[in-house]
LUMVEX-640564 format. One record per residue: chain; residue number from 1; x, y, z of N, C-alpha, C, O in turn. Coordinates in steps of 0.05 Angstrom, whole numbers, padded with zeros to 5 digits. Each point is the difference from the previous one (the first is absolute). Last residue first. Example, Ala and Ser with C-alpha at 12.3 -4.5 7.8 and 13.67 -1.06 7.14 Angstrom:
# LUMVEX-640564
SITE   nupa   drendo      n.X      n.Y      n.Z     ca.X     ca.Y     ca.Z      c.X      c.Y      c.Z      o.X      o.Y      o.Z
SITE      A        2    00257   -00045    00142    00016    00024    00001   -00015    00022    00014    00010    00022    00004
SITE      A        1   -00004   -00137   -00005   -00018    00024    00000    00018    00024    00000    00021    00000    00013
END
This chain:
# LUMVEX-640564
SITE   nupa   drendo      n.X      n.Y      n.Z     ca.X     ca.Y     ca.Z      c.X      c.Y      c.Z      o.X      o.Y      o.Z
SITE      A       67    01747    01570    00879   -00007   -00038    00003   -00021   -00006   -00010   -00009   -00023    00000
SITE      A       66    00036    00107    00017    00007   -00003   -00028   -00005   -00028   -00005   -00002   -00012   -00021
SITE      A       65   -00004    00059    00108   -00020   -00005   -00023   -00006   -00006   -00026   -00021   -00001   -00013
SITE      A       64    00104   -00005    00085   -00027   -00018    00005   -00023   -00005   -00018   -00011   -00021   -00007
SITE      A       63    00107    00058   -00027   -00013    00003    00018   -00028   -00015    00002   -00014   -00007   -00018
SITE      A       62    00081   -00002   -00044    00014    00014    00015   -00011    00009    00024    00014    00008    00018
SITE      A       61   -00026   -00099   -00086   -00001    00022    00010    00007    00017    00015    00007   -00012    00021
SITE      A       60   -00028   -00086   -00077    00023    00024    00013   -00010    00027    00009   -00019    00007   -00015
SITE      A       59   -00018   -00122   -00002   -00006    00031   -00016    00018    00010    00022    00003   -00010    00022
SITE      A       58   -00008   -00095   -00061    00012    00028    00024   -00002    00025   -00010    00009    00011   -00021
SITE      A       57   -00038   -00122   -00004    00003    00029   -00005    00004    00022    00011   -00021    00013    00003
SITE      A       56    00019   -00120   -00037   -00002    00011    00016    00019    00032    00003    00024    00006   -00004
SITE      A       55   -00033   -00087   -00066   -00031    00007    00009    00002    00019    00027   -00022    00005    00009
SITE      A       54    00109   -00012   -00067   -00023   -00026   -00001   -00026    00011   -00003   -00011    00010   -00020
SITE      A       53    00068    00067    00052    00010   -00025    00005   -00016   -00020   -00012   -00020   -00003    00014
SITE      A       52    00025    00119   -00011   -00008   -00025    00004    00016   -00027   -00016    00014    00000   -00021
SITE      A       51   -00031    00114    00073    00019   -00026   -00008   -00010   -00032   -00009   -00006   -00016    00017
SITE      A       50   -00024    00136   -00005   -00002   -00029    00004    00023   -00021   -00006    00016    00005   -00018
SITE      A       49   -00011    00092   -00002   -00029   -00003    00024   -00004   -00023   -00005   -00021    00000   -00014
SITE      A       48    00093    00052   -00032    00007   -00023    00026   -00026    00000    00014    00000    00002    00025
SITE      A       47    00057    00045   -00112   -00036   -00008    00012    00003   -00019    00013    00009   -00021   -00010
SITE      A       46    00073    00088   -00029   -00006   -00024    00004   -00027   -00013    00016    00005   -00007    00023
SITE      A       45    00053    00086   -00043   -00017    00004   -00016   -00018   -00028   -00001   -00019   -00003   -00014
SITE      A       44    00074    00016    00095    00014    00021   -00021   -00036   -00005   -00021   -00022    00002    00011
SITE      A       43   -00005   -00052    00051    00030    00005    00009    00004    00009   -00031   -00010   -00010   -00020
SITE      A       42   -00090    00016    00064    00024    00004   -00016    00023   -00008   -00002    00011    00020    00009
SITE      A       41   -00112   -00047    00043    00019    00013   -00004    00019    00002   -00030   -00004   -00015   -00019
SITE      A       40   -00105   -00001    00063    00029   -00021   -00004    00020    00024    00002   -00008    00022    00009
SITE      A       39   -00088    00007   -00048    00006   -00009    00024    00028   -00023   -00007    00005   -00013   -00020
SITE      A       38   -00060    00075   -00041    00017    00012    00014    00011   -00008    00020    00015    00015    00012
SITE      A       37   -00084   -00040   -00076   -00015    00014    00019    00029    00011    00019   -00005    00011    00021
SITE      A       36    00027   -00060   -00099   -00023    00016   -00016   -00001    00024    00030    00008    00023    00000
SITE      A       35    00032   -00107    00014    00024    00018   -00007   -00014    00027   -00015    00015    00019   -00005
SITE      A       34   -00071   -00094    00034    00022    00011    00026    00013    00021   -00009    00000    00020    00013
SITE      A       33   -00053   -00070   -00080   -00010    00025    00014    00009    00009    00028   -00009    00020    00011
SITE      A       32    00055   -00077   -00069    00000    00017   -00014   -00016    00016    00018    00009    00022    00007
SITE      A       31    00003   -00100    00024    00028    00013    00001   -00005    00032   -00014    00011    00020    00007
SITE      A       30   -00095   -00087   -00011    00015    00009    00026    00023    00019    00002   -00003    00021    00012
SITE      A       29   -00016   -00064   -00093   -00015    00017   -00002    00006    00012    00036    00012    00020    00004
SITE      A       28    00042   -00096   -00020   -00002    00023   -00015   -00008    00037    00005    00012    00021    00006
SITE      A       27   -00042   -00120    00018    00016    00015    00026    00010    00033   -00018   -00005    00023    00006
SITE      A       26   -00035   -00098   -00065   -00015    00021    00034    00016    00016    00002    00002    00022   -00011
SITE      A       25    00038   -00060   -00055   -00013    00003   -00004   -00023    00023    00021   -00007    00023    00001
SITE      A       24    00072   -00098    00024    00016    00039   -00005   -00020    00010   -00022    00014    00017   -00011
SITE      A       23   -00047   -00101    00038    00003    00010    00023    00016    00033   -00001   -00003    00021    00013
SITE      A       22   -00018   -00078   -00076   -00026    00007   -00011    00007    00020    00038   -00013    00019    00008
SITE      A       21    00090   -00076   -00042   -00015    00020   -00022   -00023    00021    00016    00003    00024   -00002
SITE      A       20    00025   -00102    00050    00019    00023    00002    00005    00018   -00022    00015    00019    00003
SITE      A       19   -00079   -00087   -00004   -00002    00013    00018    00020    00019    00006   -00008    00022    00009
SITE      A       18   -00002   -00096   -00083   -00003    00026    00000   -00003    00021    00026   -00002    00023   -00006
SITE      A       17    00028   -00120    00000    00024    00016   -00016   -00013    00033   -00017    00011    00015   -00016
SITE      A       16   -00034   -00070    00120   -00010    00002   -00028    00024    00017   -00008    00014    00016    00013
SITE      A       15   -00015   -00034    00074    00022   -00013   -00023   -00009    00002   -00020    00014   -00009   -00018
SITE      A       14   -00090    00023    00076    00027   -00002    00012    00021   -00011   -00019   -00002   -00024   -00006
SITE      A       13   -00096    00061   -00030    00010   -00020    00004    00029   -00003    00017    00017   -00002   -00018
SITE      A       12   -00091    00083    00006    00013   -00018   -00012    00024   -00015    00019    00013    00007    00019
SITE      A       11   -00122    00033   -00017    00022    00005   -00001    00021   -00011   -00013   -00007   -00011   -00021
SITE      A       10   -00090   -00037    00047    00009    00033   -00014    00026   -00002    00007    00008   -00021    00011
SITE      A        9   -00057   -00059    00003   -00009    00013   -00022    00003    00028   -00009   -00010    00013   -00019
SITE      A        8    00049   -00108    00067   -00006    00025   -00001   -00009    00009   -00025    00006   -00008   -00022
SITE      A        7   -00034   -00081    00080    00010    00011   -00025    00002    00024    00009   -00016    00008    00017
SITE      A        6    00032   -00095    00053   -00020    00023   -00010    00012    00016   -00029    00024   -00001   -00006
SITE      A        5   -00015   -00097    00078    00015    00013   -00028   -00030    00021   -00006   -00023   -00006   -00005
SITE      A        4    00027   -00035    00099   -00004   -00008   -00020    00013    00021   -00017    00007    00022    00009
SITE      A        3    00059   -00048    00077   -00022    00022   -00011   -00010   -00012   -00030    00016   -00009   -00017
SITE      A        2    00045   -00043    00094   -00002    00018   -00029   -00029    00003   -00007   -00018   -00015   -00004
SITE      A        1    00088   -00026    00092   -00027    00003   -00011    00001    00020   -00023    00015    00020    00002
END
């Protein structure tokens, strides 16, 4: 059984050939105010408060509140 056909009208498109633009765009601004407010870690001079993958995102930390 298949579902009627609905429109989207916000966000962007799965495989769109801009979403993985407009996505390190966001996420960006995020990384910047992690690393602004002091949270994640260091290795040597190296900014390690998140990791990311595609669309999926791992924030680091050295302790509970830094989460």
């Amino acid at each position: 059984m298949m579902s009627d056909a609905f429109q989207v009208t916000c966000g962007v498109h799965q495989g769109g050939i801009l979403s993985p633009i407009l996505f390190s765009i966001y996420i960006d601004d995020i990384i910047q105010k992690v690393r602004q407010y002091g949270y994640g870690i260091y290795i040597g001079t190296q900014f390690v408060g998140s990791i990311l993958y595609a669309d999926d995102i791992a924030l680091v930390s050295c302790s509970c509140h830094g989460l």
